[in-house]
C-alpha positions as CSV (number, residue, x, y, z in Angstrom):
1,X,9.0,29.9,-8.2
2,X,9.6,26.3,-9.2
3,X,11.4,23.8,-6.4
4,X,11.8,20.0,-6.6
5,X,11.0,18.7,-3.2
6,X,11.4,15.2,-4.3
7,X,12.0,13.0,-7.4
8,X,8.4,12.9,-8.5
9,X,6.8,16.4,-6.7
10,X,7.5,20.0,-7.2
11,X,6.2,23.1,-6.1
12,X,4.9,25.6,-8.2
13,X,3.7,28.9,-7.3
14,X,3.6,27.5,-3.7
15,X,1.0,24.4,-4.6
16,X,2.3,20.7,-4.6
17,X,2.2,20.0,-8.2
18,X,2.8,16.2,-9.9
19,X,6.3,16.5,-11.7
20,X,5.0,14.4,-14.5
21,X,1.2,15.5,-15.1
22,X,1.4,19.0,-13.0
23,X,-1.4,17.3,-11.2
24,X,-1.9,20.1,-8.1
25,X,-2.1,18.3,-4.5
26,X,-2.9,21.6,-2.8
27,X,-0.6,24.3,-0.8
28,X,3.1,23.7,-0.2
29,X,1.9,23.5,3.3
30,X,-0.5,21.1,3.2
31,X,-0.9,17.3,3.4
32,X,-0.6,16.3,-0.4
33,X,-1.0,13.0,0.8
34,X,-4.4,13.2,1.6
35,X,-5.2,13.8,-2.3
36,X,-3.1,11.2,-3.5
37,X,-5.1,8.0,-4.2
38,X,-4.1,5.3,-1.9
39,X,-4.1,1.9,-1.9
40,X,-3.0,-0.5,1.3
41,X,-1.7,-4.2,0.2
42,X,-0.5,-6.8,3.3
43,X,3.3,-6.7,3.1
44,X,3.2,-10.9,3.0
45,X,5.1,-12.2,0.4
46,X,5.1,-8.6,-1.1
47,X,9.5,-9.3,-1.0
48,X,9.2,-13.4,-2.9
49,X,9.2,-16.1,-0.9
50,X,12.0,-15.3,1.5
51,X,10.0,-12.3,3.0
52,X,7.1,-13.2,5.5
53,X,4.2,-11.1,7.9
54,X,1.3,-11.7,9.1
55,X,-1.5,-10.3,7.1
56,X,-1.5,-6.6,9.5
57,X,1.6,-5.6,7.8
58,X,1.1,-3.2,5.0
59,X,2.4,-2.0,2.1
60,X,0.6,1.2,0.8
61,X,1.1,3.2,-2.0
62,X,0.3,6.9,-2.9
63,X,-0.3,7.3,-6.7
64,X,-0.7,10.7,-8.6
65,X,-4.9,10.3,-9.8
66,X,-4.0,12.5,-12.6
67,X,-1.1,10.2,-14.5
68,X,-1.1,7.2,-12.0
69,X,2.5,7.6,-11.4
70,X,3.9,6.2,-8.2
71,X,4.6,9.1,-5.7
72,X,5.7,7.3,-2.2
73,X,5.6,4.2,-0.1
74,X,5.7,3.2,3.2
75,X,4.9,0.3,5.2
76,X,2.0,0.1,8.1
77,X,0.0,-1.6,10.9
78,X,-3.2,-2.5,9.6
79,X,-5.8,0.6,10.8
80,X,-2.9,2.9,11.5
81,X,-3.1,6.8,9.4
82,X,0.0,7.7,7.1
83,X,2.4,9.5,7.9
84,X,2.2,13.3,7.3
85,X,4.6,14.7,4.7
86,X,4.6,18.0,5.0
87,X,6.6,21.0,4.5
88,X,7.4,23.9,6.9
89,X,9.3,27.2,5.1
90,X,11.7,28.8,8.1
């Protein structure tokens, strides 16, 4: 079975796959975060000029290593995890 579960990830044949490059990220009920490549940037400036942090503000990325497409973002404290995305079937 083939489900979107959001704009740029689907699950096929119950494994996270990449919409784009059917990269697989592991079991629908798994942290497909976690084998996303990541990349944390300080948030400063990140908005122009009119947007200002201090440097422990983060902006970090998760991007697909098999097509390098942008999957999600979210901001952080510096040293803080990610959140968990995952999925629970009920």
């Amino acid at each position: 079975m083939n489900e979107r579960i959001s704009s740029v990830l689907d699950i096929v044949d119950d494994q996270i796959k990449c919409g784009k490059c059917s990269h697989d990220f592991g079991p629908s009920n798994g942290d497909w975060k976690a084998a996303a490549i990541t990349r944390d940037r300080p948030m400063n400036n990140a908005g122009g000029a009119a947007y200002h942090s201090r440097s422990h503000v983060l902006l970090r990325t998760f991007v697909c290593p098999g097509c390098a497409r942008l999957l999600a973002t979210e901001t952080a404290m510096e040293n803080e995890p990610y959140l968990k995305n995952t999925l629970t079937t009920g």
